[in-house]
C-alpha positions in Angstrom: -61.0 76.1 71.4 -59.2 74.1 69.0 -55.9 75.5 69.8 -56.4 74.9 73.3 -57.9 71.4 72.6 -55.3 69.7 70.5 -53.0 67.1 71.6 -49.0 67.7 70.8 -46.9 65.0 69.8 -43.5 65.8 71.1 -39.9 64.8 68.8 -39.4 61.4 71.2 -43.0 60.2 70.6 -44.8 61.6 74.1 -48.2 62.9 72.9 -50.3 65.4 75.7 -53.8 65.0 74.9 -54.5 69.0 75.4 -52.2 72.4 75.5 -51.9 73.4 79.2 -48.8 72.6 81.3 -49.0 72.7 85.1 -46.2 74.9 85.7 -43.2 74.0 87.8 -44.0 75.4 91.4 -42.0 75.2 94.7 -44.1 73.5 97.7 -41.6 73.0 100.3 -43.5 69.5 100.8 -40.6 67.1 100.9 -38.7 66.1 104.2 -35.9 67.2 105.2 -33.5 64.8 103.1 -35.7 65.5 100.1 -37.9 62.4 100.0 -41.5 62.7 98.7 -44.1 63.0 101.7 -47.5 61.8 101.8 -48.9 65.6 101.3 -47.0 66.0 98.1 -48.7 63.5 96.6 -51.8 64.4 97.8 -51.1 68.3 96.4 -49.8 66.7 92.7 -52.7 64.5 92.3 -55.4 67.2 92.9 -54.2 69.3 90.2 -53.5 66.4 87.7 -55.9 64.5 85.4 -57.5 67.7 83.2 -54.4 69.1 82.3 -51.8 67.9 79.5 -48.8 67.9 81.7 -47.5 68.9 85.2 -44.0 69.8 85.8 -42.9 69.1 89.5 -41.2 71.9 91.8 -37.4 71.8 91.3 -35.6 68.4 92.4 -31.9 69.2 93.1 -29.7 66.7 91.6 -26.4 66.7 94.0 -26.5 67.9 98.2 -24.7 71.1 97.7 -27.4 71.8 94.7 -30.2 71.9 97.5 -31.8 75.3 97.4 -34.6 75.4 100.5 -35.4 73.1 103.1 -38.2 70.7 102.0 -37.1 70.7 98.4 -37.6 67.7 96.2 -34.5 65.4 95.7 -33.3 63.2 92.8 -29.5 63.3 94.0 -29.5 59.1 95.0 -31.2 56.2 94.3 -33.2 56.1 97.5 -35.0 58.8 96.4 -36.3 56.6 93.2 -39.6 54.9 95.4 -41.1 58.2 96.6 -40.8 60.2 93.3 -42.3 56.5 91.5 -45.6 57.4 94.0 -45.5 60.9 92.4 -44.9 60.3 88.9 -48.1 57.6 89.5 -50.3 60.3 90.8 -49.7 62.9 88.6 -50.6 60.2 85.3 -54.3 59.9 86.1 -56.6 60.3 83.1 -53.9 60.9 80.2 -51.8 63.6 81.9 -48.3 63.1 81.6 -45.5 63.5 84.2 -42.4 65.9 84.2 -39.8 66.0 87.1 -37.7 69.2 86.9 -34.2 69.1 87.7 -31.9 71.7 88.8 -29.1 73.1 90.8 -29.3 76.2 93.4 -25.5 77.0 92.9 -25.3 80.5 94.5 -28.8 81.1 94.7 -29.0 78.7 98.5 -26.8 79.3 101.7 -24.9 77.8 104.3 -27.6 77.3 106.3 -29.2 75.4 103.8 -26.0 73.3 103.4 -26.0 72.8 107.3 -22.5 74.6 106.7 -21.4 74.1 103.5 -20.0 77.0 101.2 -21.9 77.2 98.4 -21.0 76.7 94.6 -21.1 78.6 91.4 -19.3 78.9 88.2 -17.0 82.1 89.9 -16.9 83.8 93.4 -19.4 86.1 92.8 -22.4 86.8 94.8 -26.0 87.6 93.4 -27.6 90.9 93.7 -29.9 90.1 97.1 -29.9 90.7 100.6 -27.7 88.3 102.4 -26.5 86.8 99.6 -23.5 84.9 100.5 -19.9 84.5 97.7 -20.2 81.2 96.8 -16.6 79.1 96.2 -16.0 78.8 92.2 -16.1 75.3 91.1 -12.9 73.3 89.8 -13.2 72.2 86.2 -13.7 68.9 87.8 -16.6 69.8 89.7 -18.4 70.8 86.6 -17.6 67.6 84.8 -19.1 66.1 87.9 -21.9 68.3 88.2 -22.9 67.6 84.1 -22.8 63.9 85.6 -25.0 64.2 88.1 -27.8 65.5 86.2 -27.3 62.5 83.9 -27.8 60.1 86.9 -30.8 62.3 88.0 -32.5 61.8 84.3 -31.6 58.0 85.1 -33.7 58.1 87.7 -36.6 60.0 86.5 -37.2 57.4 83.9 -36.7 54.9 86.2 -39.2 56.5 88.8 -41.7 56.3 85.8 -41.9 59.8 84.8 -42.5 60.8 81.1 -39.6 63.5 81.0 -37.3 66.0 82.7 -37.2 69.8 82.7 -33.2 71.1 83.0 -34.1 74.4 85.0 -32.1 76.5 83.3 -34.2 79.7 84.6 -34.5 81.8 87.4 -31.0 82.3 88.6 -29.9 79.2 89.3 -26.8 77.2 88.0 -27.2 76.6 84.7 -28.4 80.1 84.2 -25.4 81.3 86.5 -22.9 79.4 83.8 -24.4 81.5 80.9 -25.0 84.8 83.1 -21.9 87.4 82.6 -22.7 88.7 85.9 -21.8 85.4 87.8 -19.5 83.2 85.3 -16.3 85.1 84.8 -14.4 82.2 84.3 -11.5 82.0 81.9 -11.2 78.7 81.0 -12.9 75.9 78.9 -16.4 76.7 80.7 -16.4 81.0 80.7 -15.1 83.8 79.0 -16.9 84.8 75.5 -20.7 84.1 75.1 -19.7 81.1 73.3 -18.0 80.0 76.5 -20.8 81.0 79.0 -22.5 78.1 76.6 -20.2 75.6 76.9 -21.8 74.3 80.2 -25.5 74.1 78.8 -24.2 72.0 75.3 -22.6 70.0 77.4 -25.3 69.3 80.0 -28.1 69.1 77.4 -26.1 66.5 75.3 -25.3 64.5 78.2 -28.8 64.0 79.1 -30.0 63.6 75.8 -27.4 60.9 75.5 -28.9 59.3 78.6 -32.4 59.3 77.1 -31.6 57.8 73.6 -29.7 55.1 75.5 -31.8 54.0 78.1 -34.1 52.2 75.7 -37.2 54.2 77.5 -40.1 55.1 75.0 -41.6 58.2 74.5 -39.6 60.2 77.4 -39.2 63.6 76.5 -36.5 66.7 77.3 -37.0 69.6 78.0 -35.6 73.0 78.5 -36.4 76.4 81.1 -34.7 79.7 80.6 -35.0 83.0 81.5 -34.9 85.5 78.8 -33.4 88.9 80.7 -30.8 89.6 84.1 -31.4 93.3 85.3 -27.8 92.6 86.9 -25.1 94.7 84.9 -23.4 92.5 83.5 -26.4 90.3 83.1 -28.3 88.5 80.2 -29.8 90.3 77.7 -32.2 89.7 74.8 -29.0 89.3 72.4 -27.9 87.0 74.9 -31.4 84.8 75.1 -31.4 84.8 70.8 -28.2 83.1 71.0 -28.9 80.5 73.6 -32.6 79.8 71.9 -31.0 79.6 68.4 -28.6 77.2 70.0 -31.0 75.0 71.8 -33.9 74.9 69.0 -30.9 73.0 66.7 -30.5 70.5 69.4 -33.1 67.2 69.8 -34.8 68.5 72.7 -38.9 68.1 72.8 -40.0 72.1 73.9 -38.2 75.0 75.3 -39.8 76.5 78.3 -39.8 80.5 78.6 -40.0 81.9 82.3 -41.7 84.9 82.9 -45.0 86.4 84.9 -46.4 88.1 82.5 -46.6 86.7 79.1 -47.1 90.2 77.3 -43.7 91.4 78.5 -41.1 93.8 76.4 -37.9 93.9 76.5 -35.8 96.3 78.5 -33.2 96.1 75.9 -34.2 99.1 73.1 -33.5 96.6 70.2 -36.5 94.3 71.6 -39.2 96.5 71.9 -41.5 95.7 68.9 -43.1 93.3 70.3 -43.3 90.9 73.2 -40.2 88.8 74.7 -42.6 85.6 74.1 -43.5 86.8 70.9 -39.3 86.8 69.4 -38.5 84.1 71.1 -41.4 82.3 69.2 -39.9 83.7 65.9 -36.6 82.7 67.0 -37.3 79.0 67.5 -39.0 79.4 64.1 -41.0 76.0 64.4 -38.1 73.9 64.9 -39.1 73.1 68.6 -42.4 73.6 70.7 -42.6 76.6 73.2 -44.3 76.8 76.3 -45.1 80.2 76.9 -46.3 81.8 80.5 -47.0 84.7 82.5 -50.4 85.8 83.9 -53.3 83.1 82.8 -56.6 83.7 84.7 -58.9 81.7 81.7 -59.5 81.8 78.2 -58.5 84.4 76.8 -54.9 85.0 78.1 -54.4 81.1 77.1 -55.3 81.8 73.7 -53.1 85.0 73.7 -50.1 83.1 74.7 -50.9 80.5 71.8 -50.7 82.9 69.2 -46.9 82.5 69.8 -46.3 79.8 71.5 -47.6 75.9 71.3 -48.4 75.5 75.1 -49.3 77.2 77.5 -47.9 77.3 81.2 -50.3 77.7 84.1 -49.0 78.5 87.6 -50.4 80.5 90.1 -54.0 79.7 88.9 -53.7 76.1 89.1 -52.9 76.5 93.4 -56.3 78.9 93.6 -58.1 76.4 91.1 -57.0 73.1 91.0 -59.7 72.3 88.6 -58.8 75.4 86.3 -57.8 73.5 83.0 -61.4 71.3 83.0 -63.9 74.8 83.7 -62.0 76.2 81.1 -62.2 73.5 78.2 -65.7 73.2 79.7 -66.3 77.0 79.0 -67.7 77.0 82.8 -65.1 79.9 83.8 -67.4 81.5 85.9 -66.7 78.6 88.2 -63.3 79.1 88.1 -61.8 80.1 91.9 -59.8 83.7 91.3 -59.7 84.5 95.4 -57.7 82.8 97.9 -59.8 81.3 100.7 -59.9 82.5 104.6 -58.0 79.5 105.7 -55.7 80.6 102.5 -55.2 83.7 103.7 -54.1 82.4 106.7 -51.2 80.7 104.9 -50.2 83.0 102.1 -49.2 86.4 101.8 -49.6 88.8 98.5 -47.2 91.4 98.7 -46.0 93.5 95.6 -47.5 91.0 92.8 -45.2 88.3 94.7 -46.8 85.6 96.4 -45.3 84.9 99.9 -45.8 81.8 100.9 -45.2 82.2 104.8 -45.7 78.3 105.6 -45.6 75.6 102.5 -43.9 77.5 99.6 -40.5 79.1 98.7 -40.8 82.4 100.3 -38.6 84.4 97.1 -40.2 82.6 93.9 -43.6 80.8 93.7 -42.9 79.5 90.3 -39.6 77.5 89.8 
C-alpha cells in the first residue's frame, strides 16, 4: 500500500501524512446566516483524524454567492470564530484542514437571495428546471467579486485552516466565467477561450498573492474543475486541456478533478483512448499534484485512481463509513460499512445513482 501510505509534501510546505482526501460534500448544517453549528462540527470531526485531508462543503464568499439555505459562509469576519472551531476539529491526529470557497452565481435563486436576482457572467440561464436568468455582472462587480475571494482566503488562514479550495467545478461561477454556454460576454472578461480565462488568472493570482503575503506557513491552494458541460455551447475536453495547462504553470499546490466515476471517457471523439482522469494526469505532466475521484468503495478503486493521479478523493463512502480511510490502510475492508442504515434510510434517498438528501444535504449534488 505504499502508494496509498505515503505522505505528499505540497509546493508551500503542507505535508499530508497519507493519500486520501475527504472530499468536499454539502451538509446543509450551517444556520441560516451561514455560521458554523454545533452539528457541523460534530459531523467534520467524525470523519477526520485517519484521513490526509478533508475539504469542507462549499463556503460562499459574498451574500448573493449563497447557493442553499444552511450553506457554510466565509463572506465577513464574524464568520471567522465558528469556522476556527471547525478548522480545530477536523486537525486531530495529523489530518490537515481545507475550507472550499465558492460562488453559486446562476446556479441559486431568488428565494435563496430572500429576493435578490441572481448573478453570472451574462444573462443566461442554466439548462434545469426552474432555472431562473440571472442579471450579468458589471466589470466592476467582477473586480469586486475576484476581491472577495481574497478576503475569504484572509480568513481561512486566519480561522486556522491549512488551505482553500477555489470551486471552480460543478457549474458554479468560476466555471460559469470559462463555460461558453453562460459567459458570452464581449469584453475584458468573455469572448475567445482566452477570455473565458481571464476571470480564473485573475482570481487564482489574487489569492495566491494573498497567501505569499500573509506571512502564514505551509498554507496551501488549491484548485476544482470540471472537465466536460453536456450544454451546447458548453466545455469540452479541448476546453479542460487548455484551462489544466494553464493552471499546472501557475504556483498552486494540486488541482482537483470532479467527476463520479473515476474511469470516465470522454464524450468528445478526440478523448476516447483513455480515461478523462487518465489525460488530465498526462496533461499536468508532474508539474502539480492531482486529486482524482469518482466511485471509491476500498482498495482497489483507490489504487486505480493512483495510477494517474497522486491523491485520491473520497466522498460518498466517507458519509456511509466514517472510519473508511483507517479499515482500509488496516486492510480490515470487510468492516467497512457499504449500506446505509434504517434510520439512514429514513433520511436519504437513492434515486438514479444520485443521492437525495431529503433533510441535511443539497438535494441536486452530494459532492461540491
Amino acid at each position: 500500500m505504499t502508494k496509498m501510505t505515503g505522505p505528499l509534501t505540497f509546493r508551500r510546505g503542507l505535508t499530508i501524512k497519507n493519500r486520501f482526501i475527504m472530499s468536499p460534500m454539502t451538509t446543509k448544517m450551517s444556520f441560516f446566516d451561514g455560521t458554523v453549528t454545533n452539528d457541523e462540527v460534530s459531523y467534520y470531526s467524525s470523519r477526520a483524524g485517519e484521513n490526509g485531508a478533508v475539504i469542507t462543503g462549499a463556503a460562499n464568499v459574498q451574500d448573493n454567492g449563497k447557493g442553499w439555505d444552511g450553506e457554510l459562509s466565509v463572506a465577513d469576519d464574524k464568520f471567522i470564530p465558528g469556522l476556527a472551531k471547525l478548522a480545530a476539529v477536523i486537525k486531530k491526529n495529523g489530518t490537515k484542514a481545507i475550507l472550499q470557497i465558492f460562488h453559486a452565481g446562476r446556479m441559486t435563486d431568488s428565494g435563496v437571495l430572500h429576493g435578490v436576482q441572481p448573478v453570472s457572467a451574462s444573462a443566461v440561464a442554466s439548462e434545469r428546471p426552474g432555472a431562473e436568468t440571472p442579471r450579468a455582472m458589471e466589470s466592476a462587480e467582477v473586480t469586486e467579486l475576484i476581491n472577495n475571494f481574497r478576503k475569504a482566503t484572509r480568513r481561512a488562514i486566519e480561522a486556522g485552516f491549512d488551505g482553500v479550495e477555489l470551486h471552480g467545478a460543478n457549474t458554479y461561477i468560476i466555471q460559469q466565467f470559462f463555460s461558453p454556454h453562460s459567459n458570452r460576454r464581449h469584453d475584458e472578461w468573455g469572448g475567445s477561450l482566452e477570455k473565458r480565462y481571464h476571470f480564473i488568472d485573475e482570481l487564482v493570482d489574487g489569492v495566491l498573492d494573498v497567501v505569499d503575503k500573509s506571512g502564514a506557513k505551509n498554507f496551501i491552494v488549491g484548485y476544482r474543475f470540471s472537465p466536460e458541460e453536456y450544454e451546447n455551447p458548453g466545455i469540452r475536453m479541448s476546453d479542460t486541456m487548455y484551462l489544466v495547462d494553464k493552471l499546472a504553470d501557475k504556483p498552486l499546490d494540486y488541482l482537483h478533478l470532479s467527476e463520479n466515476d473515476y474511469k470516465r471517457v470522454s464524450v468528445s471523439d478526440d478523448y476516447k483512448d483513455k480515461s478523462i482522469l487518465a489525460y488530465v494526469h498526462d496533461q499536468i505532466n508532474g508539474r502539480v499534484p492531482l486529486i482524482g475521484i469518482g466511485g471509491v468503495e476500498g482498495k482497489e478503486q483507490a489504487e486505480g485512481i493512483l495510477n494517474n493521479a497522486e491523491l485520491v478523493g473520497v466522498g460518498i463512502q466517507m458519509l456511509l463509513e466514517p472510519h473508511f480511510v483507517g479499515k482500509v490502510l488496516a486492510g480490515h475492508e470487510e468492516l467497512i460499512n457499504h449500506k446505509l442504515s434504517r434510520m439512514d434510510q429514513d433520511t436519504y434517498q437513492i434515486s438514479n445513482g444520485t443521492w437525495d438528501f431529503l433533510t441535511g444535504m443539497k438535494p441536486d449534488s452530494l459532492i461540491d
